[in-house]
N, C-alpha and C positions, 0 to 999 in steps of 0.2 A: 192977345195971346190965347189961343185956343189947347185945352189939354184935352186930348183924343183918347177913347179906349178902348182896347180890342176887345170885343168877346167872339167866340166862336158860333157854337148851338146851343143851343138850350136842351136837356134831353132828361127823360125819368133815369134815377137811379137804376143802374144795372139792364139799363136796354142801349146806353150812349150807340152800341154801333151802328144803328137803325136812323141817324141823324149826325151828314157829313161822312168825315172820312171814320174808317173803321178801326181799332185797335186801341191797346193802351195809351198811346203816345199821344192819337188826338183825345182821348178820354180826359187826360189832363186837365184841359182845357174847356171841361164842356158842364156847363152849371145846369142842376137840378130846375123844376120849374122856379119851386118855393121859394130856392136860393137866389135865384134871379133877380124877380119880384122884391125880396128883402134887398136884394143892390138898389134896384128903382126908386124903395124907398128911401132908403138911406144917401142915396144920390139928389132927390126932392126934397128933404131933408133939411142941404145945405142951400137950399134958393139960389142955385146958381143957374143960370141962362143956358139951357140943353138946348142943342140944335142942328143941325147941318153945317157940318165943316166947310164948305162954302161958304157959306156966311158968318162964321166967325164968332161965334158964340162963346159963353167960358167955358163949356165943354160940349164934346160930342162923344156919341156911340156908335161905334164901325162893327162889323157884323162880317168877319171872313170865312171864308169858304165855298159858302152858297150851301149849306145843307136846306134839309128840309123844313127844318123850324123856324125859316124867314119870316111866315106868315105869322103863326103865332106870335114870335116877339114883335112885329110891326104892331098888333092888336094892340098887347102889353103897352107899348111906346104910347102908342094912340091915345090908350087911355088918361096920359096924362099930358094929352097936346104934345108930346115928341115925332119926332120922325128920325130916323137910322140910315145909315151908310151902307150900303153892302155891297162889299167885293165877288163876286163869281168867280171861281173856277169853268172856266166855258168846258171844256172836255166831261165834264160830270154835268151838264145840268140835261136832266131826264131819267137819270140814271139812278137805280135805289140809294136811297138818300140823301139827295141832291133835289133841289127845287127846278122846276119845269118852264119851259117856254114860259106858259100863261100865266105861273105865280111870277115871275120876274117885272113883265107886262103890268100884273096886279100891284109890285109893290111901288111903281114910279107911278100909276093910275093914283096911288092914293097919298104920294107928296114925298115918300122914298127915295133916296138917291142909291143909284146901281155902278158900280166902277169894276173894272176888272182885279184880277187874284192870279192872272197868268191862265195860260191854257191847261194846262197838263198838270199844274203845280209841282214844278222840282223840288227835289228836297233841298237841294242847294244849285239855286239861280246864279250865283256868284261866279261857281266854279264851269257854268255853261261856257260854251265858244260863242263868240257876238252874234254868229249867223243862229243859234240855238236860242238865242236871249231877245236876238228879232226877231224869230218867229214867235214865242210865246207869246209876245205884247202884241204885234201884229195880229196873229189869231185870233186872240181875245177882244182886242178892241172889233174887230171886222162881225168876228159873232152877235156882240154885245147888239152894236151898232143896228145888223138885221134884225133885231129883236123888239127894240124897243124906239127904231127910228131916227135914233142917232148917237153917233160912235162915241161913246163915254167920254169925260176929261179928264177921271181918275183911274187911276189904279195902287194898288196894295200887295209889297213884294209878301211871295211867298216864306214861310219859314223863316224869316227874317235875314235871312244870306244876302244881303246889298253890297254891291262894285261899283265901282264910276261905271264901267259897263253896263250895269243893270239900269242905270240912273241915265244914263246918257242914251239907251236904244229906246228907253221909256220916252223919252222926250223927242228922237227921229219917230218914234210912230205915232206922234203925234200927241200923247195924255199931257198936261198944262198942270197936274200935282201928282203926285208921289208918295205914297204911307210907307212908313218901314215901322220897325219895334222896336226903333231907336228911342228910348225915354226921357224925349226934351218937348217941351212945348215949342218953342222958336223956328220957326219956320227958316231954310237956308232955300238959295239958286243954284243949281247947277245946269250948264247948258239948257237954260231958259224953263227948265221945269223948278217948280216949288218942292221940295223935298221936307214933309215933314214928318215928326216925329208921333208914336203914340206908347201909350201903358196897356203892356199886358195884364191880362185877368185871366188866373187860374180857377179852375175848379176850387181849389183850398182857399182864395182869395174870400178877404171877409167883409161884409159889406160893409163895416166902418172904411176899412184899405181901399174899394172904390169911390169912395165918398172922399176921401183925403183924396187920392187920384183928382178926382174930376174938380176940388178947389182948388187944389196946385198946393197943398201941402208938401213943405218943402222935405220935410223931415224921409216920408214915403218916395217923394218924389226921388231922393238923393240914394236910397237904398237900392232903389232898382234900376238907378243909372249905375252903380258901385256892381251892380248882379250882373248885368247889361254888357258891362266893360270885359269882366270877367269873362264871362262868355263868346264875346267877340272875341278877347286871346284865344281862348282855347279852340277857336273857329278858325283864327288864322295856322292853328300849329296842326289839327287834326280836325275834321268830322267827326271822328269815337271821340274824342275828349271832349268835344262842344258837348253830344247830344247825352256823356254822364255828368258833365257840369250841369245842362238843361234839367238834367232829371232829377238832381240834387239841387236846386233852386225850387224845384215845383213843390219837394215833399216839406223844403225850409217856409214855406207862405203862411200857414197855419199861424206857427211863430211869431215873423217877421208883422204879421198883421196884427196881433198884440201889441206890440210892443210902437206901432204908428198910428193906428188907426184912431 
């Protein structure tokens, strides 16, 4: 059982738009250097087996979007014998603040694994038509593929919006596993793709709460399947209601990381 964690980019306080997507909303999500580094820690910490989701480790570190600060965090990782997951946006990569042809090339050169994040990155993938939900996956595996020589086996749904749809076009174009921001370790099948789960990390996330993440503390663990749930409701009933429940989850993590970590 592998527990996965998302992080975005890494970015100085008050420059975040200069690394990935721009605005508050991915600002959320995007941890300071320092802040970082104290997750690394405290994640080494617990002596648990970091590694490549491929191989099965007790934890791994995925890396969405493809901003710019791929390079750096791969350093970071390096230094303590890790390597990292990173999903691409293919429609952004060259583009200010997004990582380029040759850094992507550079992070599989040095033991990195590269998966897709969708082409275009919808905000909600779910609510595509299947010929809209082929093409992102298709595109993206196709780009990938030219890049680095051969057409990735992963990919990582956008924005966390997942459908049988999304899971099922993912697996016609070909990718063999599946990340959503579903917060279960247990891997599930659907139409012959692996579909698993991983924990989000916010900005406000504290790095005891990463470190309970990545041992499989269950306490943590259970909190943000309970946030998770909620949010999937409000996703089913509305978009506006998902992304003010999303934004009242982010400001509650401060909190919530007290009280588990």
């Amino acid at each position: 059982m592998t527990f996965s964690l998302i992080y975005h980019d890494v970015a100085p306080h008050g420059d975040e738009d200069r690394y990935g997507f721009p605005g508050p909303g991915a600002a959320r999500y995007k941890l300071s250097p320092a802040k970082f580094e104290a997750h690394l820690d405290a994640i080494a910490a617990t002596n648990v087996d970091v590694g490549l989701a491929a191989d099965h480790p007790a934890a791994a570190l995925t890396f969405d979007d493809g901003g710019v600060s791929a390079l750096w965090i791969a350093e970071t990782l390096e230094r303590r014998g890790w390597r990292g997951h990173y999903f691409i946006t293919t429609g952004r990569i060259g583009t200010p603040g997004f990582v380029g042809v040759g850094e992507i090339r550079e992070l599989v050169r040095r033991g990195h694994a590269v998966g897709s994040h969708s082409h275009s990155h919808p905000t909600y993938m779910g609510a595509l038509s299947r010929d809209e939900i082929a093409r992102e996956w298709h595109r993206s595996r196709d780009t990938l593929g030219e890049i680095i020589g051969a057409a990735p086996a992963t990919a990582a749904v956008p924005g966390g919006y997942v459908s049988p749809a999304v899971i099922e076009e993912a697996a016609h174009a070909g990718y063999h596993v599946l990340m959503t921001s579903h917060p279960r370790a247990r891997a599930t099948r659907h139409e012959g793709i692996e579909v698993h789960g991983r924990f989000t990390i916010w900005a406000s996330t504290s790095p005891a709460r990463a470190a309970a993440y990545a041992r499989g503390n269950h306490l943590a663990r259970a909190s943000l399947w309970l946030a998770w749930e909620t949010k999937s409701a409000s996703k089913r009933l509305s978009p506006i209601m998902y992304e003010q429940v999303r934004h009242l989850w982010a400001r509650r993590q401060p909190a919530m990381s007290r009280k588990s970590g």
